[in-house]
Steps between C-alpha positions, in 0.01 A plus 500: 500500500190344431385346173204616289207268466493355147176560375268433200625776274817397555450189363306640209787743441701237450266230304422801261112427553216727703459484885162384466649148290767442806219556750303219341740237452636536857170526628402154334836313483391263747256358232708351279620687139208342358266729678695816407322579181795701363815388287651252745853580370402861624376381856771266535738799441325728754523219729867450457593871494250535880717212617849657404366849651390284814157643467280476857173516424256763743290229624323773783366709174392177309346350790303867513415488154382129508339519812716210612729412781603131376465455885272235611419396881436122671352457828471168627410386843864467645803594301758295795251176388755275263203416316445890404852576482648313256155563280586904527889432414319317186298837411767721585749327278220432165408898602849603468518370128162656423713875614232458772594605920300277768379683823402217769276517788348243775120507643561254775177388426382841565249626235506865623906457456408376139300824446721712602823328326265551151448884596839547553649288194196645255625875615871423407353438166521096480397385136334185615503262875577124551307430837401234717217568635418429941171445643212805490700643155298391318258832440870658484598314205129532355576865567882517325349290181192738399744774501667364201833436676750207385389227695672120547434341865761249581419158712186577585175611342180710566192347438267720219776725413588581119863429563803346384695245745745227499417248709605109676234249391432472891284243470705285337794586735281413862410149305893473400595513871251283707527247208897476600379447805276250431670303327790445777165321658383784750137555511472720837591781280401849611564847351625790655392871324498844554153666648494718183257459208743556208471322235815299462462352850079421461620330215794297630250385802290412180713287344589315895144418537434400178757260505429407843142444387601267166707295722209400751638696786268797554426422844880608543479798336598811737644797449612776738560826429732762683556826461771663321578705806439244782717199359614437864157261506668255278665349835131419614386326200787304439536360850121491459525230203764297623240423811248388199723311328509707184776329300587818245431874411486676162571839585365763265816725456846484535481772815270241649720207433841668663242615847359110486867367435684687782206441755525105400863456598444763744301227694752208443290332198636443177418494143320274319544259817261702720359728262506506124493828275438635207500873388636777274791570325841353704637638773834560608340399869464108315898516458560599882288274635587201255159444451320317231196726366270458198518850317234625216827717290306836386650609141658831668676639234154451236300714764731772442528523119127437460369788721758754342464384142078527551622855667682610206166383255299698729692805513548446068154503456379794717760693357349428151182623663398071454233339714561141571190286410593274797745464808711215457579259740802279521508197704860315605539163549621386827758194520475263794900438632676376825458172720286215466393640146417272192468698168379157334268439793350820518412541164157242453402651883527852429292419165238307698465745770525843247121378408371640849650793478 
């Protein structure tokens, strides 16, 4: 036989106190009894007596009341990418404790994917989207902001839009690794980039020609750039650059760095002997290959609690019918790890070289 649902006036029945009273304690008990305005002896009670009744809250009707869903989506640009990954395990976990469910979705660098992943999210009611946005989204996002939806972009940023992001200080990072590279004494030091113009990876070539540049060496500056979708051509520019002599690469994502990697060892070379690197985030590839790579470490688990908390503030304040008098931007650190690294060393050349950024 199946139980009856405990409900409110059950609970009231019990406490001795009106419906309406029980409805607004359990509606705000997540607030803290300080936020109750009523006798806290009383709301504790009702709270004790909802627990005893194991009392299930109707989260469809609030939800329909509150014009809520507590469901937020995140779209990045390729949810089997480590890198993304263990960034949307970071929101989904922080969500969870917020009562909040994460829908996920990839573009592939696709913006009319991205479009479509925000019509179908915004008509399953999301309260607010983490995205990172792909190349030609960028009237897309324009278009998602002006409609007053919660807004935080994640990695990557869109130039003249009023919106919140958490972001790498790429700069900083594409001067961390060609300075590890430098200072193992290469000079014929070349960079190897995606043909995209997002702004993480303009500003990581930023930082390698900067440095590049400071160092006297801007005659060696030279970056290629392949496509996403055609990384097969990394075979012609490494066997290219071992027929110039280049001495090391700084490859401008991790993807990158695994493609450059295999297709080094692929042709019988080896690392740093034939070809130094340095890249993004380790690699499980460095451990099978026994290779000795200089690594900028991105702060992973900081990406993820940023964009959801500045989520959460954005949802709070549009739900208090609040207008933000500015987006706010936060900017991670990156930390420079792996071989041939010198924390002491790199300190006075990062400082020296940060000036021509």
């Amino acid at each position: 036989m199946a139980t009856r649902k405990v409900t409110i006036k059950d609970i009231a029945t019990e406490a001795g106190v009106s419906i309406a009273l029980v409805s607004f304690v359990m509606s705000n008990r997540d607030c803290g009894q300080e936020n109750y305005r009523v006798n806290r002896e009383t709301a504790q009670r009702i709270l004790e007596i909802a627990d005893k009744l194991n009392y299930q809250p109707n989260n469809a009707a609030r939800m329909l009341r509150s014009g809520k869903t507590n469901t937020i989506g995140v779209i990045v640009s390729d949810i089997s990418n480590k890198f993304f990954a263990d960034i949307a395990r970071c929101i989904e976990d922080r969500a969870y404790k917020h009562k909040y469910t994460v829908l996920f979705g990839s573009t592939d660098e696709n913006p009319q994917k991205l479009e479509n992943l925000i019509e179908v999210f915004r008509n399953k009611g999301i309260d607010g989207l983490i995205v990172v946005p792909c190349e030609g989204s960028d009237d897309i996002i324009r278009n998602v902001a002006q409609q007053n939806v919660p807004l935080v972009l994640l990695d990557r940023e869109v130039e003249g839009a009023e919106v919140s992001s958490v972001v790498l200080d790429n700069r900083r990072a594409g001067l961390q690794t060609t300075t590890a590279l430098l200072q193992q004494g290469f000079t014929r030091i070349e960079m190897i980039s995606y043909a995209m113009s997002l702004s993480n990876i303009r500003q990581r070539e930023d930082g390698y020609k900067a440095c590049m540049t400071r160092a006297g060496l801007a005659d060696n500056i030279h970056i290629h750039h392949l496509r996403h979708d055609k990384l097969n051509w990394m075979e012609k520019v490494v066997r290219d650059a071992k027929k110039r002599g280049v001495e090391a690469f700084v490859f401008a994502t991790n993807t990158l760095a695994t493609v450059g990697l295999t297709t080094i060892f692929r042709n019988g070379w080896r690392i740093p002997q034939d070809f130094a690197m340095a890249c993004f985030d380790s690699n499980e590839a460095f451990d099978i290959y026994k290779t000795a790579v200089a690594y900028v470490r991105q702060p992973i688990e900081r990406f993820g609690t940023e964009a959801l908390d500045l989520l959460m503030k954005t949802i709070a304040q549009k739900d208090r019918a609040e207008r933000s008098a500015s987006s706010s931007r936060v900017v991670l650190t990156p930390e420079i790890a792996g071989y041939g690294v010198s924390d002491k060393a790199a300190e006075p050349a990062e400082k020296e070289m940060e000036k021509s950024l």
